[in-house]
N, C-alpha and C positions, 0 to 999 in steps of 0.2 A: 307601638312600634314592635316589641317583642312578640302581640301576638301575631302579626305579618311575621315575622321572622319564626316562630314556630309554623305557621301554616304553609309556608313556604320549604321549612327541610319537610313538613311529612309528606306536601305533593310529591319532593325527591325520592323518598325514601318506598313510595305505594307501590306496588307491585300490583298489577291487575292481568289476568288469566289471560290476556290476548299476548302480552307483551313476552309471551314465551315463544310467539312464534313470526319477532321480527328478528330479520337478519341483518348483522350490521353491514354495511357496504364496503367492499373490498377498494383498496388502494390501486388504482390501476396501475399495470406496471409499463414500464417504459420500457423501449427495446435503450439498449446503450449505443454509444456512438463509438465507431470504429474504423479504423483506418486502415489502410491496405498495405501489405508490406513496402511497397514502392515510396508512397505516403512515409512512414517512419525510415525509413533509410532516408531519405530526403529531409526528413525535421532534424534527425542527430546529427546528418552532415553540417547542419547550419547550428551547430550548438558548441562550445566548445568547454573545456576545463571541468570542474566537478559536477555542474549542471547538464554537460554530455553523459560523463560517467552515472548520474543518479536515473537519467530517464534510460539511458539503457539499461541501467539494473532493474527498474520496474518493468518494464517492456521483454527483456530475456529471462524473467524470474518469474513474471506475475505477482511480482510484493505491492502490497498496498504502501501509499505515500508516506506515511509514517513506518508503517515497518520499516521501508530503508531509510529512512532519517536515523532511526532507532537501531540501526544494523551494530554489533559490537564487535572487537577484533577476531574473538574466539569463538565467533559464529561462521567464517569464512575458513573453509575447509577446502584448501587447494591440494592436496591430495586425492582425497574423495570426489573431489570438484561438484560438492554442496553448500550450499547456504544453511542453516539454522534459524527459521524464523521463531523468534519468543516471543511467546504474549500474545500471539495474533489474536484478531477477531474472537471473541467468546473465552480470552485468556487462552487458547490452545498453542501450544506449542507445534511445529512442520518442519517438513525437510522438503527444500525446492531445490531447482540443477543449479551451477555456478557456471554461467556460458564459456567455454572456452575464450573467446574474443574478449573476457571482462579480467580475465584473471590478470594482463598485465597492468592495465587502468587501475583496479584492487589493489595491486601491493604497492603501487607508488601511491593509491588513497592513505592505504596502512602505513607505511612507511612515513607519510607527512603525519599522520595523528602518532603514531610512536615519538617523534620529533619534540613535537608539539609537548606533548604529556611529560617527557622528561625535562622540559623548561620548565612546565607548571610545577615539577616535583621541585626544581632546583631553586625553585621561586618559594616554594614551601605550599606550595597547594596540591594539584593534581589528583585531587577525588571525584570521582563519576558519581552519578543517581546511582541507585541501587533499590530494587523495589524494597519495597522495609521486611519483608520475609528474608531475603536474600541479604539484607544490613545487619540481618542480627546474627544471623548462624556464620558470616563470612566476614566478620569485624575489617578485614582489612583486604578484602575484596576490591574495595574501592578505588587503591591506590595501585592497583596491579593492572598492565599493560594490556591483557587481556581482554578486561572489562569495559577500555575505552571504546568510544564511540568511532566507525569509520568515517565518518563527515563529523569532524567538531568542527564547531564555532568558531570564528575567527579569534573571539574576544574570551573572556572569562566575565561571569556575571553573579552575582549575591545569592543566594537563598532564601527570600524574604521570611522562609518559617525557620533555618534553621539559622539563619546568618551565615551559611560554610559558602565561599567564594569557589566556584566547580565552571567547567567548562562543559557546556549543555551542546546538544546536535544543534546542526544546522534548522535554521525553521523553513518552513514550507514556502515562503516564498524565494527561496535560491533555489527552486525549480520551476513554482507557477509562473513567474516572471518573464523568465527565459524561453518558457515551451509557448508560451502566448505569442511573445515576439516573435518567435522560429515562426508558428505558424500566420502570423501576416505577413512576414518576408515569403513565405509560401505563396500564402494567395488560398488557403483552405477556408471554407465555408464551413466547415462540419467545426462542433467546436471542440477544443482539445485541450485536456489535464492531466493530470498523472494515473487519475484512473484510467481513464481512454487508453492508457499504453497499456490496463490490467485487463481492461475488455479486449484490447487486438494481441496481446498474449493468448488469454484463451479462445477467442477466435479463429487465430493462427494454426493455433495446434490440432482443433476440431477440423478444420481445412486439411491437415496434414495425414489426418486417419485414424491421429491418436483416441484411444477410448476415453468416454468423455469420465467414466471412475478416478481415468489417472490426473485427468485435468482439474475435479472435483478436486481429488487430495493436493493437486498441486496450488490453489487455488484456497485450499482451507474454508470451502464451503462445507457447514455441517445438513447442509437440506440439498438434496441432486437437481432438486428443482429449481434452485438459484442457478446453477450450472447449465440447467439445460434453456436457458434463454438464449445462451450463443449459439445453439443452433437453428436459431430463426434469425440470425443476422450475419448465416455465411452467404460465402459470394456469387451463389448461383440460385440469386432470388428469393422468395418467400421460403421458409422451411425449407430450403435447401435443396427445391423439386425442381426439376429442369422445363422449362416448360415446352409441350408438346408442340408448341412454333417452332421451333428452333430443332424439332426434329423433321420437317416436312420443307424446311427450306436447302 
């Protein structure tokens, strides 16, 4: 049995002169699925309460579904009328727009998680995650207003590593849930998630004239080449070419 088992790693391990020149086979990539502005005016109208509020933030922001789960108080900049996205994709840190039309939805979001947080505090709790870089240099970070989450949790729940009893973000389903329903009370075929509202963000804007650099940054794509997939899936056909019917009729 060992020596099967020896003859076995060295066929893995053999390297023979041809084998330098296969190429491994590329992943093909899928166009994404997208929706038409009419389409998303129509899904958020059928949505209502924080599940309205969170797919429009994805949809006017282009945050990936976790990033705004993960959205914190002192990352919403209604002055600047910015968001702060932390941590995104590849650990980078962004700066995306704060829609006009969100900003009054946002502060009554803020305003119930401020609520919220100062029971947990009066209850004797009231600590947020904090990544553990940010737990050590900011001891008492945790407990500061700022740091809370804008979607918390209804409930407060344990830490099975640390035992500390915190009030964690809402989870992904108080949106999958909702946008699934919207969409068969629609009557949509195409299928539709949180990301779909991040693909008809940059979709939308690519539509709009915007240079596709600023859509890239907005987007926190590090390769142009992830980005430049929406432009095979705007609305006047393949690649975006008009086709030569449609000028002779």
């Amino acid at each position: 049995m060992s020596a099967l088992l020896f003859l076995y790693r060295e066929v893995l391990e053999l390297k023979l002169p041809w084998m330098d020149d296969v190429v491994r086979a590329k992943r093909p990539r899928r166009l994404p699925s997208v929706l038409s502005a009419d389409e998303v005016r129509s899904l958020l109208e059928l949505m209502q309460g924080r599940p309205r509020v969170l797919a429009s933030l994805l949809y006017g922001t282009g945050m990936r579904l976790m990033e705004g789960l993960r959205l914190r108080i002192k990352d919403v900049d209604f002055d600047r009328q910015e968001i702060l996205v932390r941590d995104g994709k590849g650990g980078k840190d962004r700066r995306t727009m704060l829609p006009a039309s969100l900003q009054q939805p946002l502060r009554e979001a803020i305003a119930r998680a401020r609520r919220l947080h100062a029971a947990d505090l009066a209850a004797g709790h009231g600590r947020v995650w904090l990544p553990h870089a940010l737990a050590r240099k900011y001891p008492n970070a945790a407990t500061e207003p700022g740091w809370q989450y804008v979607f918390p949790s209804d409930t407060l729940s344990e830490d099975p590593k640390s035992g500390i009893t915190r009030r964690h973000h809402v989870g992904e389903e108080a949106l999958s849930r909702h946008l699934k329903l919207a969409a068969r009370r629609l009557g949509l075929d195409k299928p539709v998630s949180a990301h779909t509202l991040r693909h008809s963000f940059a979709t939308h804007l690519l539509e709009s004239g915007y240079d596709i650099r600023t859509v890239q940054a907005l987007l926190g794509h590090k390769d142009l080449a992830t980005t430049q997939i929406y432009t095979h899936v705007l609305g006047r056909g393949a690649n975006a070419v008009r086709s030569p019917l449609d000028a002779v009729r």
